[in-house]
C-alpha positions as CSV (number, residue, x, y, z in Angstrom):
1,X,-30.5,34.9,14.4
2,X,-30.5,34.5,10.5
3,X,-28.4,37.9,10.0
4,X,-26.1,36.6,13.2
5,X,-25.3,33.5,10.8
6,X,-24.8,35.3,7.6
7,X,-22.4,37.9,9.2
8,X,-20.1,35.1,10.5
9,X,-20.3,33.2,7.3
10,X,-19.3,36.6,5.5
11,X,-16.5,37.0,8.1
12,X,-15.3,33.7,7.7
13,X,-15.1,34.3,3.9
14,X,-13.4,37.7,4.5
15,X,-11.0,36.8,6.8
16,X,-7.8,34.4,5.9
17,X,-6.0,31.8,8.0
18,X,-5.7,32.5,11.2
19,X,-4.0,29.6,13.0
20,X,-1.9,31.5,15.8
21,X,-3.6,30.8,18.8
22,X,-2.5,33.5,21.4
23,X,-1.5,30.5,24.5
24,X,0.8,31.3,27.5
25,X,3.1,28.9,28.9
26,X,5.5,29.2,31.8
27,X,7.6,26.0,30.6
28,X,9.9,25.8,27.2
29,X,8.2,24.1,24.2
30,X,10.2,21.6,23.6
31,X,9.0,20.7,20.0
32,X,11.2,17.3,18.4
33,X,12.9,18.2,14.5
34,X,14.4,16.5,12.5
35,X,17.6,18.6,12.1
36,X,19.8,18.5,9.0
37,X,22.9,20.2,8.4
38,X,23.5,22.4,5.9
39,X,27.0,23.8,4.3
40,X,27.3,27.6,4.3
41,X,26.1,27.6,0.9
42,X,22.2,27.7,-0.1
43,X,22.5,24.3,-2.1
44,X,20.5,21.1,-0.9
45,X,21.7,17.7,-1.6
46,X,20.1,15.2,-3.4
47,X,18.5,13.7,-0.2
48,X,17.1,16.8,0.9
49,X,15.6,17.5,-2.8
50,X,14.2,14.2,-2.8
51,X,12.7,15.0,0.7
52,X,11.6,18.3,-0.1
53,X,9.7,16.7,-3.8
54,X,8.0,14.2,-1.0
55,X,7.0,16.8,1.3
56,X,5.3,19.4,-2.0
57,X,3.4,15.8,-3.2
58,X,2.1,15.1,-0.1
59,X,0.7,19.1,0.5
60,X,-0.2,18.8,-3.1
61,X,-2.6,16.2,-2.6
62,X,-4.9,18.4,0.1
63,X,-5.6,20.5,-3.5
64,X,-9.1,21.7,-2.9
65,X,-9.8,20.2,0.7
66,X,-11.9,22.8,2.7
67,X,-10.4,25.3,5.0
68,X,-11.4,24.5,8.5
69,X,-9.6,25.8,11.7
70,X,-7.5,23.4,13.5
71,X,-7.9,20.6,10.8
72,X,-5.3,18.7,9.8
73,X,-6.8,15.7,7.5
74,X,-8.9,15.9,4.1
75,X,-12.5,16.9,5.4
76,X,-10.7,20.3,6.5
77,X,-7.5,22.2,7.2
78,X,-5.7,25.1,8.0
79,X,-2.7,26.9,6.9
80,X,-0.5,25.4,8.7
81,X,-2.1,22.2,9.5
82,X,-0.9,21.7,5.7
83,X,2.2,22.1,6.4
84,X,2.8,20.4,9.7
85,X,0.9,17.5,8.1
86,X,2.8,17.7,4.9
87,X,6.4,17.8,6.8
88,X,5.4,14.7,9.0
89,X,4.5,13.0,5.9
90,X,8.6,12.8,5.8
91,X,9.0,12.2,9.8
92,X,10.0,16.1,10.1
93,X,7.9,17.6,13.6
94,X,6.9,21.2,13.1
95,X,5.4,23.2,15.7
96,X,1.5,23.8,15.0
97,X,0.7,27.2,14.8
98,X,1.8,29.9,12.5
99,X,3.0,32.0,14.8
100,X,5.7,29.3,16.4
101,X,6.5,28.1,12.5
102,X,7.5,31.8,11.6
103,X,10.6,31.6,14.1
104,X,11.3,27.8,13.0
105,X,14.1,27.1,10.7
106,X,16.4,30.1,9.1
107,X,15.6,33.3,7.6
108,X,16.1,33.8,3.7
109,X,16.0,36.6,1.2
110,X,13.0,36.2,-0.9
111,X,15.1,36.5,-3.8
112,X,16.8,33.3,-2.6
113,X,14.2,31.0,-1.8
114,X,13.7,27.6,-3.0
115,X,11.5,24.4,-3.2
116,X,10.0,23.3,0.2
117,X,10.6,27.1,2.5
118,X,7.8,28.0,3.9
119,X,6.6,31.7,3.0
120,X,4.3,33.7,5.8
121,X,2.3,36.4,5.3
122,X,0.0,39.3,7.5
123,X,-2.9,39.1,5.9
124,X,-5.6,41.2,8.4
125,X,-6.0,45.2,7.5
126,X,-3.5,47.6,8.8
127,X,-1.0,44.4,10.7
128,X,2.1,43.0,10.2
129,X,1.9,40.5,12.4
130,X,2.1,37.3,10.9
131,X,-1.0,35.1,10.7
132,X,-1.0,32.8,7.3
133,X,1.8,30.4,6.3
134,X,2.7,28.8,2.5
135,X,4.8,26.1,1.0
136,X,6.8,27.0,-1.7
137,X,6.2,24.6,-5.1
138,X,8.1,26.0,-7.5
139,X,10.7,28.9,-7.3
140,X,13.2,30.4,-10.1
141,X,14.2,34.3,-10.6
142,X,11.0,36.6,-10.0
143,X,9.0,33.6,-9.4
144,X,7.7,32.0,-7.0
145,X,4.5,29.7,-6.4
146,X,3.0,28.2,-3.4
147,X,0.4,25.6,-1.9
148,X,-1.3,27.4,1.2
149,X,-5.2,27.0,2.8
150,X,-7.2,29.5,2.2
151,X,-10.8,30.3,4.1
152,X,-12.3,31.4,1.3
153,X,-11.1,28.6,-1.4
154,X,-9.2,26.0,0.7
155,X,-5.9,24.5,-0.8
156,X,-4.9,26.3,-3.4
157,X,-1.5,27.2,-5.2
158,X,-0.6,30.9,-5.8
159,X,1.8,33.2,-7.0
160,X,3.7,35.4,-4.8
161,X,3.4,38.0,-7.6
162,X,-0.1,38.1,-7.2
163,X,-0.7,41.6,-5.8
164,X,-2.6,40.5,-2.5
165,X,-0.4,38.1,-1.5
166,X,2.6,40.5,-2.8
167,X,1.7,43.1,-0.5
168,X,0.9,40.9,2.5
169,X,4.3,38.9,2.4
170,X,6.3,39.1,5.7
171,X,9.1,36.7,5.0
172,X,10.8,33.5,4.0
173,X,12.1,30.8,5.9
174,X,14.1,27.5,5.2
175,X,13.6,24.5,7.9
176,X,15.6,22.0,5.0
């Protein structure tokens, strides 16, 4: 029973955030967003920066809060419980998982992202499929840093030049 309990507890520690929960459903989600419309060009407006400061101060303040599935408060949290709970913080609804937050919002170049996009990443051996999700804190040419959940070290910020999470990056996406 003892080497049961130290396996998991390895696993656990091995493994990253794996918030996608595989659920079928015959009916559409119909999640409620706040939606805000953009120009064609990539430039926010001053609301939206002030917005997007709000939403990084709120994630930012989950810095060094455990990783536990499903969580969403200060005893524990998950990937993407951050950043559902950091994007409510300014009355925006996210979907949940990681999985339905990879399809939310608009695609961008990772050369292009900004303040507030969220970056997802496949981080299990030999997949691409997407299973961890980040908030972008800071972003200027070649680089970019980001608030995420981790299993191993809970909320932490990173860099996206860092070679693990470098090599596990899917893509970028803008919901603001």
């Amino acid at each position: 029973m003892r080497k049961i309990t130290y396996l998991l507890i390895l696993i656990l520690t091995i493994s990253a955030c794996k918030s996608t929960k595989n659920t079928k459903s015959n009916s559409r989600k119909s999640t409620k967003t706040t939606t805000i419309t953009k120009s064609s060009n990539n430039h926010r407006n001053s609301t939206d920066n002030s917005t997007i400061e709000n939403i990084i101060t709120t994630a930012e303040k989950y810095n060094g809060v455990r990783y536990k599935y499903g969580g969403t408060t200060k005893k524990g949290i998950d990937c993407s419980g951050l950043i559902t709970t950091a994007y409510s913080s300014e009355n925006i609804s996210l979907p949940r998982t990681t999985g339905d937050l990879a399809t939310t919002g608009n695609w961008v170049d990772v050369k292009e992202v900004q303040k507030g996009d969220l970056l997802f990443f496949a981080t299990k051996k030999n997949s691409r499929s997407i299973n961890h999700v980040g908030l972008v804190t800071e972003a200027r040419s070649g680089y970019v840093e980001f608030i995420h959940s981790t299993t191993s070290k809970g909320v932490i910020t990173s860099r996206l030049s860092e070679k693990y999470w470098y090599f596990a990056f899917v893509q970028a996406r803008r919901i603001l």
